[in-house]
C-alpha positions in Angstrom: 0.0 0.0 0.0 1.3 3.5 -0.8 1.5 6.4 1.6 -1.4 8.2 -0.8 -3.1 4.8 -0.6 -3.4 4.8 2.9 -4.1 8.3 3.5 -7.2 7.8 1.6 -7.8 4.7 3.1 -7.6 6.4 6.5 -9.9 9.6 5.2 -12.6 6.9 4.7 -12.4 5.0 8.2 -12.3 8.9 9.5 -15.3 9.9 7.7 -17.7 6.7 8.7 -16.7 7.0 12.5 -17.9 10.7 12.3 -21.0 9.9 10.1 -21.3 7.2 13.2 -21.3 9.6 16.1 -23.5 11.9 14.5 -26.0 8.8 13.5 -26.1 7.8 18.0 -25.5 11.5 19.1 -28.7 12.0 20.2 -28.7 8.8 22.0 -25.4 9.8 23.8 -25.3 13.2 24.1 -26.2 13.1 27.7 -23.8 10.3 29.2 -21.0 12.0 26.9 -21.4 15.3 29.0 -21.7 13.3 32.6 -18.6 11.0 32.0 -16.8 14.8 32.4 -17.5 13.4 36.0 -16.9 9.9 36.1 -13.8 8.5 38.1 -10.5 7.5 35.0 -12.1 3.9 35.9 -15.2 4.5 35.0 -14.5 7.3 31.8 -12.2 4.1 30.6 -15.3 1.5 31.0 -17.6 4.5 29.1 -15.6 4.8 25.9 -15.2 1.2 25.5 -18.7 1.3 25.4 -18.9 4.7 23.4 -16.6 3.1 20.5 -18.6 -0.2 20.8 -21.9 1.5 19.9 -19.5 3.4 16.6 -18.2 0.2 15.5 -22.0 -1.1 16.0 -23.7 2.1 13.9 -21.0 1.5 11.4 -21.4 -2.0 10.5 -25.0 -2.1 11.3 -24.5 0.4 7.7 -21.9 -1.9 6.0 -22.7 -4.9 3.0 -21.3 -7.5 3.6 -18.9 -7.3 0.5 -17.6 -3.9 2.3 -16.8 -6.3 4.9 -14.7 -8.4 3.4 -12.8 -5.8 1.4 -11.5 -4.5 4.4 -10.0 -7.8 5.0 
């Protein structure tokens, strides 16, 4: 892969994570803005869960030939 290669492969992971947090914002918007007061512990245990639900929006929206190109 080529530096230009994976700069656009990069651009497109980027661009589906934000489409992604946009698509569950309104869902998380809340629990985002109290995890400003959660112990390190628990802010650690929130965006494991927080990237879980991304990864969930973004392959809830991905065929299952996109799928196995990224393999």
């Amino acid at each position: 892969m080529t530096r230009q290669e994976a700069i656009e492969r990069w651009k497109f992971i980027a661009n589906r994570v934000f489409w992604a947090e946009e698509s569950i914002s309104e869902e998380w918007d809340e629990r985002l803005h109290a995890a400003r007061s959660m112990t390190r512990e628990e802010q650690q245990q929130f965006a494991d869960e927080y990237m879980t639900a991304i990864a969930t929006e973004i392959v809830s929206k991905t065929t299952d030939e996109q799928l196995a190109a990224m393999e």
